[in-house]
N, C-alpha and C positions, 0 to 999 in steps of 0.2 A: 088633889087632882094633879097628875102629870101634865107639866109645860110641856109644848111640842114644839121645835125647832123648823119651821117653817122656811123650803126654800122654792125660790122661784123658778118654772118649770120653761122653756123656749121650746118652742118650733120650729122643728129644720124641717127641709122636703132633702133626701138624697136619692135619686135613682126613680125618682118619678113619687115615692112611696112616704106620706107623711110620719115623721116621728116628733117625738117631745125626748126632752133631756132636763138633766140638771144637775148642780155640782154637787158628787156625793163624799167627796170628801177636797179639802187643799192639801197641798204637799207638805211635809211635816219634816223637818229636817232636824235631827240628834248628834251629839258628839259620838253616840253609839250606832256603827254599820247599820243593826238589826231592828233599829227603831225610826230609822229613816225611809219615810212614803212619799211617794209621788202623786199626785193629782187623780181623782179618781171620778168622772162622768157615769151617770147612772142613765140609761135610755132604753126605751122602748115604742112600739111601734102604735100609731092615735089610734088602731083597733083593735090593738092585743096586747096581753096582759103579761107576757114573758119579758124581766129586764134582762138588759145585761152589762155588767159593769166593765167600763174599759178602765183599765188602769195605765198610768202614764209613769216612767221614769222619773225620779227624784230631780236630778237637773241640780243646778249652781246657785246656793243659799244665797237668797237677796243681799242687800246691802240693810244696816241696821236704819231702822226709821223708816224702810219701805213701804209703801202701801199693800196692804194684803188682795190678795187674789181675790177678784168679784168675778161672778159665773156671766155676769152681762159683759166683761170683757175678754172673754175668750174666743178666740177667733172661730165662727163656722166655720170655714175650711178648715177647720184642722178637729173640727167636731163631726164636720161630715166623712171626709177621709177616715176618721175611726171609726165609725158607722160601717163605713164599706167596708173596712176590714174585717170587722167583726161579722158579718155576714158571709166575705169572702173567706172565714178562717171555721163556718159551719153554725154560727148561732143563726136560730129561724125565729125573727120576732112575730110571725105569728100561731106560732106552738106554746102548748102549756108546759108547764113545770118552773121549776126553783130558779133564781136569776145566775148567769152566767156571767163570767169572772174572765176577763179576755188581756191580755197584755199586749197593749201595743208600744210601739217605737217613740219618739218624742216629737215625729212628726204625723204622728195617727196611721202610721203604716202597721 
């Protein structure tokens, strides 16, 4: 039987309209350009079933010994602000279809 990697889901409100979120991927930094990702938020709306994934810029490789990225320390403003982006750049989390893919800025713009 396949293990499933279980991650924890939060609760924002932005713009009056409840969502849930969660960390769908951490930033992943390479010696190689092309192999280097950024932070990646997976959200959708408490009554609908359209994600969409915000993707965040790579950003400046921690220091060695760092503590790794937890999704409970990520700041809401900066999870809501991508929210509004995403919405204000045309995703409708309450439409059906396949999850959208949105690139925001490193400050969820």
């Amino acid at each position: 039987m396949a293990r499933t990697k279980l991650s924890a889901e939060f609760d924002i409100e932005v713009g009056g309209e409840p969502y849930v979120w969660r960390l769908q991927r951490a930033p992943r930094w390479s010696s190689d350009v092309a192999e280097r990702r950024g932070m990646a938020i997976a959200v959708r709306h408490r009554e609908g079933q359209r994600e969409a994934v915000l993707e965040f810029p790579v950003g400046p490789q921690p220091r060695f010994g760092a503590p790794q990225l937890q999704a409970s320390r990520i700041d809401p403003k900066l999870v809501a602000k991508a929210i509004s982006s995403a919405v204000a750049a045309g995703w409708e989390p309450l439409s059906r279809g396949k999850a959208v893919t949105i690139v925001v800025d490193a400050a969820g713009g």
